[in-house]
C-alpha positions as a Markdown table, in Angstrom:
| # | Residue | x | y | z |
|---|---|---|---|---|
| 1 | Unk | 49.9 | -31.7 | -1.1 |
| 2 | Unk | 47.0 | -33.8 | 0.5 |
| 3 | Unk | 47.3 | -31.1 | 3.6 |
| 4 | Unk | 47.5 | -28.0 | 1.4 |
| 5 | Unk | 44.1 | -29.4 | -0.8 |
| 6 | Unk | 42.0 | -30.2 | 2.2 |
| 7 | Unk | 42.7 | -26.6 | 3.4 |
| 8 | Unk | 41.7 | -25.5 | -0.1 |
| 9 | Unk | 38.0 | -27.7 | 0.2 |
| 10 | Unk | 37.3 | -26.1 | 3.8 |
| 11 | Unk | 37.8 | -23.0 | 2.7 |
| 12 | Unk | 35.7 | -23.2 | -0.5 |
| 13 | Unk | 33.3 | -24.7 | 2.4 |
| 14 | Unk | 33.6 | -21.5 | 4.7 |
| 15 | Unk | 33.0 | -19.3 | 1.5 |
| 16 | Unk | 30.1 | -21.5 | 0.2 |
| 17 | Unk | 28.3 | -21.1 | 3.5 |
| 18 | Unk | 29.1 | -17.4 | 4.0 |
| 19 | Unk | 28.0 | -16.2 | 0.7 |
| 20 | Unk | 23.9 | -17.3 | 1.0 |
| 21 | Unk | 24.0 | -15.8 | 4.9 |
| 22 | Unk | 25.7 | -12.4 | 3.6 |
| 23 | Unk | 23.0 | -12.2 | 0.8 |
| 24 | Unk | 20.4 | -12.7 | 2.8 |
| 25 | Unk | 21.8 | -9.9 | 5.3 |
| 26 | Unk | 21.9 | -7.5 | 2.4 |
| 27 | Unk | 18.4 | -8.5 | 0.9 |
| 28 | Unk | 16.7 | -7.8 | 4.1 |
| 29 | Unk | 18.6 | -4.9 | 4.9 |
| 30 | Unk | 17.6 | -3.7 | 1.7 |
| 31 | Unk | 14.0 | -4.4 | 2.2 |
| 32 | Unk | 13.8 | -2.0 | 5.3 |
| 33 | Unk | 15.2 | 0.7 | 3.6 |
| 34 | Unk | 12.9 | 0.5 | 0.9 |
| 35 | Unk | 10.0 | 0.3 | 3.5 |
| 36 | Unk | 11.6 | 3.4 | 5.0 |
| 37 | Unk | 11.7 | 5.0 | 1.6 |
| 38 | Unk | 8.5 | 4.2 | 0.4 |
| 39 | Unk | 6.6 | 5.6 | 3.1 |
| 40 | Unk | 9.0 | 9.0 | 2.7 |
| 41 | Unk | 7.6 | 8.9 | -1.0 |
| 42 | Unk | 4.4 | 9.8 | 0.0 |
| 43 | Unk | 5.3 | 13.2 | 2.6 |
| 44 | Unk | 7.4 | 14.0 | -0.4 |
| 45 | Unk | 5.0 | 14.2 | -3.6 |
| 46 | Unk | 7.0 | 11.8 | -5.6 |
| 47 | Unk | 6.7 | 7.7 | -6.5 |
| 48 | Unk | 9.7 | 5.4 | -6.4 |
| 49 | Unk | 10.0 | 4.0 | -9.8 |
| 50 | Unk | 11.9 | 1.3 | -8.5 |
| 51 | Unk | 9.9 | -0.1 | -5.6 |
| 52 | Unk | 7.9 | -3.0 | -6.5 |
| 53 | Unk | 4.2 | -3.0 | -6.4 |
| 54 | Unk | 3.3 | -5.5 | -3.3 |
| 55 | Unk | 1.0 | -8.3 | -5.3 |
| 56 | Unk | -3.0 | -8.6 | -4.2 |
| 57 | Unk | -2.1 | -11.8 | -2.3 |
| 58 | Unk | 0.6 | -10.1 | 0.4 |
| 59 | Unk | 2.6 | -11.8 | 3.1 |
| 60 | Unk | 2.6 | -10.8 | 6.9 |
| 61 | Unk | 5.3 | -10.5 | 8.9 |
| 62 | Unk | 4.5 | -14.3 | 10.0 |
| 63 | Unk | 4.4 | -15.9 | 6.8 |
| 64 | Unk | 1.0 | -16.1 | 6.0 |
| 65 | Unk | -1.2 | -14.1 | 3.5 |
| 66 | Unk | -3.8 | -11.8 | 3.7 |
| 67 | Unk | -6.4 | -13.9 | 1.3 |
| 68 | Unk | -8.2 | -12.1 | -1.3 |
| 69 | Unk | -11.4 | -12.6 | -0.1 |
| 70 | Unk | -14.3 | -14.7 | -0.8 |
| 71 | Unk | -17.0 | -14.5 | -3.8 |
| 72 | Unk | -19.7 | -12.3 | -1.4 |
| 73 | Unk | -17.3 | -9.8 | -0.5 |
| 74 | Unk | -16.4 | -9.0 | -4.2 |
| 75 | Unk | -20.2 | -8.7 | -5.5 |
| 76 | Unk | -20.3 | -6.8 | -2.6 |
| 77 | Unk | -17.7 | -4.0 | -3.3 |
| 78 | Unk | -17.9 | -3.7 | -7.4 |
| 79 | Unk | -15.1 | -2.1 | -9.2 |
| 80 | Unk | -13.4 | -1.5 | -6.3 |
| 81 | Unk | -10.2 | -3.8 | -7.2 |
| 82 | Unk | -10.7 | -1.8 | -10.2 |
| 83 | Unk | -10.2 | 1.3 | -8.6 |
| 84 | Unk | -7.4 | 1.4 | -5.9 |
| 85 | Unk | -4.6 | 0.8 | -8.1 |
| 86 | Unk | -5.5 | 4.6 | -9.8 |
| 87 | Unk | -5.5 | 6.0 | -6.4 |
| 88 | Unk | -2.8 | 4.4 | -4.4 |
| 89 | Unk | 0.6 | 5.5 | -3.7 |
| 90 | Unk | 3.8 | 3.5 | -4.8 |
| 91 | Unk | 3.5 | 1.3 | -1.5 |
| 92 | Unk | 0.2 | 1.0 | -2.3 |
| 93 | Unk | -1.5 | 3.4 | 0.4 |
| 94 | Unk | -4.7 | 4.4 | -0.1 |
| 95 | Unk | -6.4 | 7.5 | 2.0 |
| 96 | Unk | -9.7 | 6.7 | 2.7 |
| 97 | Unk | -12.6 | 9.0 | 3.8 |
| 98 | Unk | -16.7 | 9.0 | 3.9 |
| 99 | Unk | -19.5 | 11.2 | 2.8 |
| 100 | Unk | -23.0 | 11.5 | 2.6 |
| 101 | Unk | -25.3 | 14.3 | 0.5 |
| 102 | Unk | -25.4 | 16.7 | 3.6 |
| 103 | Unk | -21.7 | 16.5 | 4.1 |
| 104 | Unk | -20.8 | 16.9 | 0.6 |
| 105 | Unk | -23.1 | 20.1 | -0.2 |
| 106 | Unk | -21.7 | 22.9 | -1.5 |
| 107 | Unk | -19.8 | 24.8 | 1.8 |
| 108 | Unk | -19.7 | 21.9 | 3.6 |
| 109 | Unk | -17.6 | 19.7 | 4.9 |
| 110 | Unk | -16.4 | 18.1 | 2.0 |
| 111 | Unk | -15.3 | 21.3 | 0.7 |
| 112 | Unk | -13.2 | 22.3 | 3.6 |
| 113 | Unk | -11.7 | 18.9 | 3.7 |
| 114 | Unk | -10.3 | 19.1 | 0.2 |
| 115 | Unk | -9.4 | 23.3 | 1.0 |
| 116 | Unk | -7.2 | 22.0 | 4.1 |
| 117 | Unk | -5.0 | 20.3 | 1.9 |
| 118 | Unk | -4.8 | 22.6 | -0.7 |
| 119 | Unk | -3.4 | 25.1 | 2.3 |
| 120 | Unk | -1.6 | 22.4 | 3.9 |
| 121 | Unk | 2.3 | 22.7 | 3.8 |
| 122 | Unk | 3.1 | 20.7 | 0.7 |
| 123 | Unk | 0.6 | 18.1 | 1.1 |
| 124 | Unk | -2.3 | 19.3 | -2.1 |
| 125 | Unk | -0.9 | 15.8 | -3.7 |
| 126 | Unk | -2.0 | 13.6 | -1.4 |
| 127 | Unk | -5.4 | 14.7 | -2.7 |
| 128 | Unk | -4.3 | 12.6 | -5.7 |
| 129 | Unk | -4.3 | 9.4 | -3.6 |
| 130 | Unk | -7.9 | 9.8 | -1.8 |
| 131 | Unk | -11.2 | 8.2 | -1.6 |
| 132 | Unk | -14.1 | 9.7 | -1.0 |
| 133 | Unk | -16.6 | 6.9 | -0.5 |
| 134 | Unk | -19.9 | 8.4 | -0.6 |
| 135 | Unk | -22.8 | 6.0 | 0.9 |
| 136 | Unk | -25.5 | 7.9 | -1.6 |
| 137 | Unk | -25.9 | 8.8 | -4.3 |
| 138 | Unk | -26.7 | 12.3 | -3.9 |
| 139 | Unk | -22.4 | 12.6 | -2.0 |
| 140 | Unk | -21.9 | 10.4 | -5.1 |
| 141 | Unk | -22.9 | 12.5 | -7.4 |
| 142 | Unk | -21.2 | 15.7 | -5.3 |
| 143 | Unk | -18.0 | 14.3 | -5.1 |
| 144 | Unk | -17.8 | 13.2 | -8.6 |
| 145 | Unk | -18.4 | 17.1 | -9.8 |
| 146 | Unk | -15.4 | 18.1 | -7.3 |
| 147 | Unk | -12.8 | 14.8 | -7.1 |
| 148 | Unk | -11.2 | 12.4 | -9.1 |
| 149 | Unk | -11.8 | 9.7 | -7.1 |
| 150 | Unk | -15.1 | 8.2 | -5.8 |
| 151 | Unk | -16.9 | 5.1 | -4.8 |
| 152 | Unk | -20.5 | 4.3 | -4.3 |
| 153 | Unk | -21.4 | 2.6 | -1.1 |
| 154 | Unk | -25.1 | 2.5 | -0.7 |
| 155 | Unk | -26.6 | 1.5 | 2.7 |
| 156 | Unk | -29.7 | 0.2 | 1.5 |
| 157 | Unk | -31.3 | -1.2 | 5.3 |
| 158 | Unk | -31.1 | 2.6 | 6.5 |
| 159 | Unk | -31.6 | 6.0 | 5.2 |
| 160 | Unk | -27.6 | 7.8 | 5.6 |
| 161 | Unk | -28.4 | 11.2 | 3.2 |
| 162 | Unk | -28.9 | 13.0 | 6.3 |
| 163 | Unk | -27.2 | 13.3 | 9.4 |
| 164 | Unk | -27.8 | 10.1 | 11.8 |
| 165 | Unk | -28.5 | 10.5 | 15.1 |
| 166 | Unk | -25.8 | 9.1 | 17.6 |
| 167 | Unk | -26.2 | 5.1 | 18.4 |
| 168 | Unk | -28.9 | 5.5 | 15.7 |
| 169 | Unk | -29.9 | 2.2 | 13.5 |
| 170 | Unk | -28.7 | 4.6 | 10.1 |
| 171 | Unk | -25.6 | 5.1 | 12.3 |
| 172 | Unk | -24.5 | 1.8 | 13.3 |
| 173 | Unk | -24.8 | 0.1 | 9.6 |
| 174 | Unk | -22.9 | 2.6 | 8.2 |
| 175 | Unk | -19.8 | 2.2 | 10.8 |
| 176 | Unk | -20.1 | -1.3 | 10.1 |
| 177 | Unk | -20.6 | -1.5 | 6.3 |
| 178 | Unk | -17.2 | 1.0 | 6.3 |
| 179 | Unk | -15.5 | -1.4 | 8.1 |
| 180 | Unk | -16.3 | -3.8 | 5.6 |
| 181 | Unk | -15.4 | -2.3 | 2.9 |
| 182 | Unk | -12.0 | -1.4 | 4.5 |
| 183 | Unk | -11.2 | -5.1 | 5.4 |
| 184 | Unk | -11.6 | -5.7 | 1.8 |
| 185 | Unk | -9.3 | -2.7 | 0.7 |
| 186 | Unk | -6.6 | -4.9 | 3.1 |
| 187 | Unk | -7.7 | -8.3 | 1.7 |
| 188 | Unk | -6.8 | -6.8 | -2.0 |
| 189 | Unk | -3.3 | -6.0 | -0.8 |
| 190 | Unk | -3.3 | -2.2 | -0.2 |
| 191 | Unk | -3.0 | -0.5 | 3.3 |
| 192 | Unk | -5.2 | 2.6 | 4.1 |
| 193 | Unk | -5.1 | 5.8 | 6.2 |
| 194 | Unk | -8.6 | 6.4 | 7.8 |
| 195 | Unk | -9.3 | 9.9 | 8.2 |
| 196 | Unk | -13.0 | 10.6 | 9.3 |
| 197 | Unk | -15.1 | 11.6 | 12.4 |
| 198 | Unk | -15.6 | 8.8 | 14.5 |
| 199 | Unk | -18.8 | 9.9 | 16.6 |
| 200 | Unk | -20.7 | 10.2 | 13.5 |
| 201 | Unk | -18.4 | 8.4 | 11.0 |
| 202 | Unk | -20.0 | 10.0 | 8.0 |
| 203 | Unk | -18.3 | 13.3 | 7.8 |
| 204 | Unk | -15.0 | 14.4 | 6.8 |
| 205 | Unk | -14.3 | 16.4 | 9.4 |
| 206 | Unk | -10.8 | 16.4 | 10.0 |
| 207 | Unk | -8.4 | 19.2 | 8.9 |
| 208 | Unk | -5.4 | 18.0 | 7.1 |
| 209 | Unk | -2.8 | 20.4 | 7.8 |
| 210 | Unk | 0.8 | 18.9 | 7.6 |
| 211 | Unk | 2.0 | 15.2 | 6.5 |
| 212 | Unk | 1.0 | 13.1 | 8.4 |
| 213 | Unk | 3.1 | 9.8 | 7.1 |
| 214 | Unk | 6.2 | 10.8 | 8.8 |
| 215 | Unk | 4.4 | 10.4 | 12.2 |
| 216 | Unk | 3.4 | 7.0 | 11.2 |
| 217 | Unk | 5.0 | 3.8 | 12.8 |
| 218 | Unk | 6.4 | 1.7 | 10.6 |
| 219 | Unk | 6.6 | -1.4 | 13.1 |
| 220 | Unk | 2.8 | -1.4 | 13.9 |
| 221 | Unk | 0.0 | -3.0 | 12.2 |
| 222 | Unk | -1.7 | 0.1 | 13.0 |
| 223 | Unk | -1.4 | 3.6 | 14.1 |
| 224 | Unk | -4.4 | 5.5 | 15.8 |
| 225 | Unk | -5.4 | 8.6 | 17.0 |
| 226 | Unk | -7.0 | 9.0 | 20.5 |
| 227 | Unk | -9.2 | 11.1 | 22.0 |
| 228 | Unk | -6.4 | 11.2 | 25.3 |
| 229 | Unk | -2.8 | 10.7 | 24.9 |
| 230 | Unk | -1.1 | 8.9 | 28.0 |
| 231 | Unk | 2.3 | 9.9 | 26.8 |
| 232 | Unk | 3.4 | 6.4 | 25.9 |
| 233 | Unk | 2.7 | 5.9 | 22.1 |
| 234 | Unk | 2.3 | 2.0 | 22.6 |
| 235 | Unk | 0.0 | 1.6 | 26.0 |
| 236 | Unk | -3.2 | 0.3 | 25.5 |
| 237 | Unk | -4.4 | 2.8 | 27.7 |
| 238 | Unk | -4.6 | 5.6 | 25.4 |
| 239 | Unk | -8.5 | 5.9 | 24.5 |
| 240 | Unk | -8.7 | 5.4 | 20.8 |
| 241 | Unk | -9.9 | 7.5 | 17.4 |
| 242 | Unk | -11.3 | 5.5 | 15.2 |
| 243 | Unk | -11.5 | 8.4 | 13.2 |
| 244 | Unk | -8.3 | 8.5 | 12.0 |
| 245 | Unk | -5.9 | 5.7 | 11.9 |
| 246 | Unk | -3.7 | 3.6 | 9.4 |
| 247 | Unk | -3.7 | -0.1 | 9.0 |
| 248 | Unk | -1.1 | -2.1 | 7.0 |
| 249 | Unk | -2.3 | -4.9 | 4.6 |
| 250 | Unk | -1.3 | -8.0 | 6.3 |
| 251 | Unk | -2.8 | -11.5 | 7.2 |
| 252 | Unk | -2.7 | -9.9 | 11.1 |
| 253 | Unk | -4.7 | -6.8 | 10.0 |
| 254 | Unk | -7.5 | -8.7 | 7.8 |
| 255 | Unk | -7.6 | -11.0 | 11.2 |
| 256 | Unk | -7.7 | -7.9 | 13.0 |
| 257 | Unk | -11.0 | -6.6 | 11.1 |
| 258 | Unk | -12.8 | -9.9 | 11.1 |
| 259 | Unk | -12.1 | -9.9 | 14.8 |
| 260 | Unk | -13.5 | -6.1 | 15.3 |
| 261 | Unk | -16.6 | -7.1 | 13.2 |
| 262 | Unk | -17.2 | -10.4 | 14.5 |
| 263 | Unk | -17.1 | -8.9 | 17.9 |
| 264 | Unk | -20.0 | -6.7 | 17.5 |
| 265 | Unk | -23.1 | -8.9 | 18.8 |
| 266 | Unk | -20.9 | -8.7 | 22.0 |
| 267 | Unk | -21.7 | -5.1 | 22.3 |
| 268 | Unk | -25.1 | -4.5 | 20.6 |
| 269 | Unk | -25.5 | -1.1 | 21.5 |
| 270 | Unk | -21.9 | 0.0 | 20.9 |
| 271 | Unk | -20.6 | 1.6 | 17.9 |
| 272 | Unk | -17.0 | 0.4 | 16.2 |
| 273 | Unk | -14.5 | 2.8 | 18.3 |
| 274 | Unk | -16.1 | 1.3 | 21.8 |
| 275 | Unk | -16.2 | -2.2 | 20.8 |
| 276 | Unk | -12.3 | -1.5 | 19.4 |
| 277 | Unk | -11.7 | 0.1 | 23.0 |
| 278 | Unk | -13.1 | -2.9 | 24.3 |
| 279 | Unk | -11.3 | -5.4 | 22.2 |
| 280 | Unk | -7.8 | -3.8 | 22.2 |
| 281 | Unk | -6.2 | -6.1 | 25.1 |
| 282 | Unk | -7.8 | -9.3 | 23.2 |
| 283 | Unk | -6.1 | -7.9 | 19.6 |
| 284 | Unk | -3.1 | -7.4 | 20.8 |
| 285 | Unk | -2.5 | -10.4 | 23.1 |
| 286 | Unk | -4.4 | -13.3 | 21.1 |
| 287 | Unk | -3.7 | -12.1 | 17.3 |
| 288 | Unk | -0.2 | -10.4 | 18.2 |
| 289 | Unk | -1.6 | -6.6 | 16.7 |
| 290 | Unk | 0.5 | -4.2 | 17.0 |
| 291 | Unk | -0.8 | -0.9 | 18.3 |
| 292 | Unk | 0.7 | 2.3 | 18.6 |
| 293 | Unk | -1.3 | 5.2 | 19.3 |
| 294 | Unk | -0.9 | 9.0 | 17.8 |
| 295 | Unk | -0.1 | 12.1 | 20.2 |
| 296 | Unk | -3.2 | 14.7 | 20.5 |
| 297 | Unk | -0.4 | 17.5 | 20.4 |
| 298 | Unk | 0.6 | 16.3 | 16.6 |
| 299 | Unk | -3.0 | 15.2 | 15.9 |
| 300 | Unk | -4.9 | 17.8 | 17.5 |
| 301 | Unk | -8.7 | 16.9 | 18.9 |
| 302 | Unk | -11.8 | 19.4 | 19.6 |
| 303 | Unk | -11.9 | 16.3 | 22.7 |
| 304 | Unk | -8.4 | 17.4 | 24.0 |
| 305 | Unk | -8.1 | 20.5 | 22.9 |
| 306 | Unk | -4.6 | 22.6 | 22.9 |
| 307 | Unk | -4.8 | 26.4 | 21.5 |
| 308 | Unk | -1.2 | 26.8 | 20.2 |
| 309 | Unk | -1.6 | 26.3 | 16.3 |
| 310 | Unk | 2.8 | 26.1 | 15.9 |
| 311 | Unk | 4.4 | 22.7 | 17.0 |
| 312 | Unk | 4.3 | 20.4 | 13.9 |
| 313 | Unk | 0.5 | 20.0 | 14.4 |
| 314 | Unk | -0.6 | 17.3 | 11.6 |
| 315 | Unk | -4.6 | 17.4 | 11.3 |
| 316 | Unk | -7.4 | 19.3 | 13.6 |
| 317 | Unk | -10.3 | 16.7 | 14.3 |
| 318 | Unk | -14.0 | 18.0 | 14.7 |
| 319 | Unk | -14.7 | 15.2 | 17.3 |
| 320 | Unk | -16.9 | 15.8 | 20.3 |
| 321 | Unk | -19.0 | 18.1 | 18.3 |
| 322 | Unk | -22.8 | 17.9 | 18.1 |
| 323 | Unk | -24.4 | 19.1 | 14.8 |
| 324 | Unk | -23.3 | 19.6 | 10.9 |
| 325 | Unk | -23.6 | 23.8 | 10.6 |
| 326 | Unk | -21.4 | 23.7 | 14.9 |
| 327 | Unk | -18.6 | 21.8 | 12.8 |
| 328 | Unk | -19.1 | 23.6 | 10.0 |
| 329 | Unk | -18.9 | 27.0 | 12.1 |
| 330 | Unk | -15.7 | 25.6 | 14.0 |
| 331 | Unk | -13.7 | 24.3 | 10.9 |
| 332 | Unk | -14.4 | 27.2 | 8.8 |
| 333 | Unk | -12.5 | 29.2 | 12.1 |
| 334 | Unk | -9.3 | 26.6 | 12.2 |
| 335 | Unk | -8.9 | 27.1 | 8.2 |
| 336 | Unk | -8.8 | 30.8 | 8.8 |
| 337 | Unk | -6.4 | 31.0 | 11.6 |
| 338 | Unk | -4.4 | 28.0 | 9.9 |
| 339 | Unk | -4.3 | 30.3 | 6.9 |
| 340 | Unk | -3.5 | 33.2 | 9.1 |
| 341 | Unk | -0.7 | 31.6 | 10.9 |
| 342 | Unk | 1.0 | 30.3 | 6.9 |
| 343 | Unk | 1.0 | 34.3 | 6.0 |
| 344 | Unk | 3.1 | 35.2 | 9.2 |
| 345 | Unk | 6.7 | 36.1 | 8.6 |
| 346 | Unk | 9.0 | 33.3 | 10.5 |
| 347 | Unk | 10.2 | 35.3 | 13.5 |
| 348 | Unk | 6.2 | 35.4 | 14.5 |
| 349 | Unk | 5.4 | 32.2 | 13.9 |
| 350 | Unk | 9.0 | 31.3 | 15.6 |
| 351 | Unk | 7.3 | 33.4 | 19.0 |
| 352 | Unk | 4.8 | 30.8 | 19.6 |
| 353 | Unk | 1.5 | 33.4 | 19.9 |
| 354 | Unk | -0.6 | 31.7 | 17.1 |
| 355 | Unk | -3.9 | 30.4 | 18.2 |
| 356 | Unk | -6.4 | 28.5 | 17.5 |
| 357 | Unk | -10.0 | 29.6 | 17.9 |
| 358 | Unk | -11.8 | 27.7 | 20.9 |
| 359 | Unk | -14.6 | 25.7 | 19.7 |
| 360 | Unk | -17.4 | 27.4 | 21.4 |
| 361 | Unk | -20.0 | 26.3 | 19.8 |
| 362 | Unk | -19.2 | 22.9 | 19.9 |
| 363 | Unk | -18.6 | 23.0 | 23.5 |
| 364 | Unk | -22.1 | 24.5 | 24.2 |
| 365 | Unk | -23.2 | 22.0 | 22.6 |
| 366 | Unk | -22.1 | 18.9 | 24.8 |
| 367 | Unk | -22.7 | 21.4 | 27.8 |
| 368 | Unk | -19.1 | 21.1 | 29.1 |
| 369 | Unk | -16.3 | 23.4 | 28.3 |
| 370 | Unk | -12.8 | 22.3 | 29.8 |
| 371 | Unk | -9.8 | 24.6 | 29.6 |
| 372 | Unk | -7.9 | 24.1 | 27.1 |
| 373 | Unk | -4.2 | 22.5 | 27.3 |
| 374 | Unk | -1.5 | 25.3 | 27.0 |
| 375 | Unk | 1.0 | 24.5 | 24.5 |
């Protein structure tokens, strides 16, 4: 009897300690898949009613929180903790781009930005989760007549209506004042998708063509375009785009920001994407960020340019261009052969003959003109 209850109290034991391990197992199995889900949610127009909103005050993959941010920074950004829950996605993405009142006129950029997704294969939604932040109030006032959402960042120290030159004082407290605002869009708990041009970082010159979550790696802290793609999506030797990149909300990524930005007086005359280039090794090995870069023949660059439009390209970036009505010229030539190329029946887009236009223009422009990479 004494022999057949001591069996009986181990195994309630070994059942006691088996049941807490298993449910953990299940809990953080179940946490990956809705990770996994989530960011399928987005590509696929729809919200998950039953994923849980992450709270303002988020936890990083090491336990600690990204904090909410001091008293400065919120007088700083007004309603914008206001805003981002009306624009986000389920997992609480927000897509995050820039104008000024030259960028946002009529026929400009900001109007072929917003047509690319309407012609985009099944990605007009994502139009619903996007933020134009317009730095005055003349691309203020634009983008409230075309888009549902907007934000008002003025740049009082500089004039940023028109187009700044390169290195410029207008041009350097812009980059930085954007990358202000979007550490505070991670230190309110929401992770963002970047999409802009990085050499002028006030224009919203990148094409939107396909999804472009699906291509997005889940186990970074950020994914990043780059002007050359090595071939290895996680060497820090691929030359970053800060022009279009995502960043998940996490204590790491707010460090990550404050890092970037604190790292400026290092590099006076360098603008964000440099310093970032030059910081990379340093974010990586003392903060533990994890990068993973995006491949040029997915994310396709006027830098690196390839000509065949069929492949699963995502987005077509007006980088290493020099003037508004160049880009303007350039973009209004990829929406027409991107249009061109929807309208073919499948056995010609299946042949692989569908081109892009080669940015003349643009390349006259920087007085170079490399061949372009055959797909």
């Amino acid at each position: 009897m004494s022999k057949r209850s001591g069996l009986g109290r181990f195994g309630s034991f070994l059942l006691g300690a088996l049941l807490p391990t298993a449910l953990l197992f299940f809990l953080a199995s179940d946490r990956v898949g809705e990770r996994l889900t989530s960011i399928s949610s987005i590509g696929n127009g729809y919200q998950l009613l039953n994923s849980p909103a992450r709270p303002a005050n988020i936890t990083s993959d090491d336990g600690g929180s990204a904090p909410a941010g001091d008293e400065e920074e919120q007088d700083r950004f007004p309603g914008l903790a206001e805003l981002l829950p009306r624009v986000a996605t389920a997992d609480r993405t927000v897509i995050v781009t820039s104008v000024n009142e030259a960028w946002a006129a009529p026929g400009s950029l900001l109007d072929l930005f917003r047509e690319s997704f309407r012609n985009g294969e099944g990605i007009e939604h994502l139009l619903n989760h996007t933020l134009i932040v317009a730095v005055d109030a003349g691309g203020f006032d634009r983008c409230r007549a075309v888009h549902p959402h907007c934000y008002l960042l003025e740049v009082r120290s500089a004039n940023v209506s028109a187009a700044n030159r390169f290195l410029s004082k207008g041009y350097l407290e812009l980059v930085w004042t954007k990358l202000s605002l979007q550490q505070r869009v991670l230190e309110l708990g929401y992770n963002y998708l970047f999409t802009n041009e990085s050499s002028a970082k006030q224009d919203v010159d990148v094409m939107w063509l396909r999804d472009p979550f699906r291509h997005i790696n889940l186990y970074a802290d950020v994914t990043m375009s780059c002007d050359a793609f090595s071939g290895d999506p996680e060497s820090l030797k691929n030359s970053p785009n800060t022009g279009f990149y995502y960043v998940k909300s996490t204590a790491r990524t707010v460090a990550m920001v404050r890092y970037w930005r604190a790292a400026r007086p290092r590099f006076p005359a360098h603008h964000d994407q440099k310093i970032f280039d030059n910081i990379k090794r340093e974010l990586a090995g003392e903060l533990g960020v994890r990068i993973a870069f995006l491949d040029t023949a997915l994310f396709g660059t006027f830098c690196e340019f390839r000509d065949g439009i069929d492949g699963g390209v995502c987005t077509m970036h007006a980088n290493c261009c020099i003037g508004l009505d160049n880009k303007v010229r350039e973009l209004r030539g990829v929406v027409a052969a991107w249009k061109n190329y929807t309208a073919l029946p499948p056995a010609e887009k299946e042949a692989g003959k569908a081109r892009w236009p080669y940015p003349t223009r643009c390349r006259a422009a920087r007085r170079a003109k490399p061949a372009p990479i055959k797909n």
